[in-house]
C-alpha positions, 0 to 999 in steps of 0.5 A: 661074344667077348671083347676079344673075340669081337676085336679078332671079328673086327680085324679080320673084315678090315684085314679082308677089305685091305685096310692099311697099318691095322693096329689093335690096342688094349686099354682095359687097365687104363680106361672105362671107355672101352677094352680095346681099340682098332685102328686102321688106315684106308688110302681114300674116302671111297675106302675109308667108308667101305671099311666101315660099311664092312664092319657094320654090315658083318657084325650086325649080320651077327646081331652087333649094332654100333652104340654110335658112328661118328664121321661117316659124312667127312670119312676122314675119321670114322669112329664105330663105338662098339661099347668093349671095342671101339674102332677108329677108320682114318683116311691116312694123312688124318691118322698121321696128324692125330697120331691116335697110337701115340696117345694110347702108348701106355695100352698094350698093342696086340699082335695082329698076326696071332689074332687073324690066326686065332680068329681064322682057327675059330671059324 
């Protein structure tokens, strides 16, 4: 599985479980860290860990194990490192302090619509 198509996995269990303001952004020109980032919002801890869970759940279904998950136990922010893609799951007001896409603003944002369409012609 490419980063992309990992990166379309990824936004469609979060789009499927109602996740809020999805954005994915490729930063594959300006950092090693990973080739792309997906960032969504959930409107309670209930929810941010369930869409965490989700994604979890449905790439290790696919034998995809996380390199490291970070902020499980505050969900207000859980980090799900995926090594090529790296997922960032914020309680809302925690997304708006930290403003994570305005710091990545150099990296090209994808567009969500064209990915779910991609993934769901895939499946």
């Amino acid at each position: 599985m490419t980063s992309l198509e990992m990166t379309r996995k990824i936004v469609s269990v979060l789009d499927s479980k109602k996740a809020v303001d999805i954005k994915t952004i490729d930063i594959q020109d300006l950092s090693i860290l990973s080739d792309y980032f997906v960032v969504c919002s959930g409107t309670s801890s209930t929810q941010v860990k369930a869409l965490a869970d989700e994604v979890e759940d449905q790439l290790a279904a696919l034998g995809i194990e996380p390199k490291r998950v970070e902020g499980y136990q505050t969900a207000t922010w859980i980090l799900l490192d995926y090594y090529e893609v790296i997922v960032h799951i914020f309680f809302t007001e925690t997304r708006d302090f930290y403003q994570l896409e305005r710091l990545w603003a150099d990296g090209k944002q994808l567009d969500l619509d064209e990915l779910l369409k991609k993934h769901n012609e895939q499946n």
